[in-house]
N, C-alpha and C positions, 0 to 999 in steps of 0.2 A: 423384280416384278412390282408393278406401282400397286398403291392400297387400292382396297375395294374402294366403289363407291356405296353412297346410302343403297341405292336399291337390291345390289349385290352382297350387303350386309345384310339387312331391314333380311331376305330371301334367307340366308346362312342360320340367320336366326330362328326362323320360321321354322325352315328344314331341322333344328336342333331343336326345337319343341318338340315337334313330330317324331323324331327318333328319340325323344328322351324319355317319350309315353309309352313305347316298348320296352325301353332300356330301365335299369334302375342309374342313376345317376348321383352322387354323395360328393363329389369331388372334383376340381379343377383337372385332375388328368382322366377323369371317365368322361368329361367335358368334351377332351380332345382325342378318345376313341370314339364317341357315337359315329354311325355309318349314316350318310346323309345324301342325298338324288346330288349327284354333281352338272345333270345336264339340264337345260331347262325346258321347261315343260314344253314350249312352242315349239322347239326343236325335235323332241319327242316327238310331239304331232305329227311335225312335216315328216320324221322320218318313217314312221304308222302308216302313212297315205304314200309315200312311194314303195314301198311296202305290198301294199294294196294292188297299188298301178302295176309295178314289177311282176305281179303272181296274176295280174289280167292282163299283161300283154305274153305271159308265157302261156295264158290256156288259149290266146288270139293266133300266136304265133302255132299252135301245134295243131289249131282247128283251121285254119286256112294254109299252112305249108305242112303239115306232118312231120315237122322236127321234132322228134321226140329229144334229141341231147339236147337239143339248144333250147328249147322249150322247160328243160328241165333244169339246166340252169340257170336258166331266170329265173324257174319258179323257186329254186334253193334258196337263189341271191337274196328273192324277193321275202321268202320267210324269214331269214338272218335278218334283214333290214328289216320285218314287220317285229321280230322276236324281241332286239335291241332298241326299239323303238316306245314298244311298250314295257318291258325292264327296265331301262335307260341302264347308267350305271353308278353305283355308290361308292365312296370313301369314305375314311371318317375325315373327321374334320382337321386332325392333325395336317393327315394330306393334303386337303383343298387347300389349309392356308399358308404348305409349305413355299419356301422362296418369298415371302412378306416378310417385311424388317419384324424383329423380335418385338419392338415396341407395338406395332400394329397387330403384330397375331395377338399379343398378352393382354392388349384390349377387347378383340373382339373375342376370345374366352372367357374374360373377364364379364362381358359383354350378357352373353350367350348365357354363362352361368348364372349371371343376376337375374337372367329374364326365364329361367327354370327355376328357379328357388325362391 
């Protein structure tokens, strides 16, 4: 896996403030359990609005053809997609920056934890 870049770090970092402010944190390996959003936020968005679209074309679909199954699973589909959209999903950080050369993870920990204490 190639290193991050800055804005993909500058993000890692951010997100490990923001979990650090719920967590207590003392040390380089509590460092590497905080639980951090791994998706980003624009993606979240998009996936909120089809979401949205999916759960209005199942009440489009069941008021102009009377499908009620097929109407209904679009509108499942369209929850799951609005539900994951707005949860996104978390890791800790250990995870996100597994598969990065050792030098590069021990930095951006290093990193991380400078920029909390």
């Amino acid at each position: 896996m190639k290193a991050p870049n800055e804005k993909q770090r500058a993000r890692l970092v951010r997100a490990s403030r923001k979990a650090a402010k719920r967590q207590t944190v003392a040390s380089r390996e509590a460092v590497r359990s905080l639980r951090v959003q791994t998706v980003a936020t624009w993606k979240r968005v998009v996936l909120a609005v089809a979401g949205v679209l999916l759960m209005s074309l199942a009440a489009v679909v069941y008021v102009t053809q009377g499908a009620l199954v097929g109407a209904a699973l679009i509108g499942t589909t369209g929850v799951g997609v609005l539900i994951f959209g707005v949860v996104g999903r978390k890791h800790s950080i250990d995870r996100a920056i597994r598969g990065l050369d050792a030098s590069v993870s021990n930095q951006l920990i290093d990193a991380i934890f400078d920029q909390l204490g």
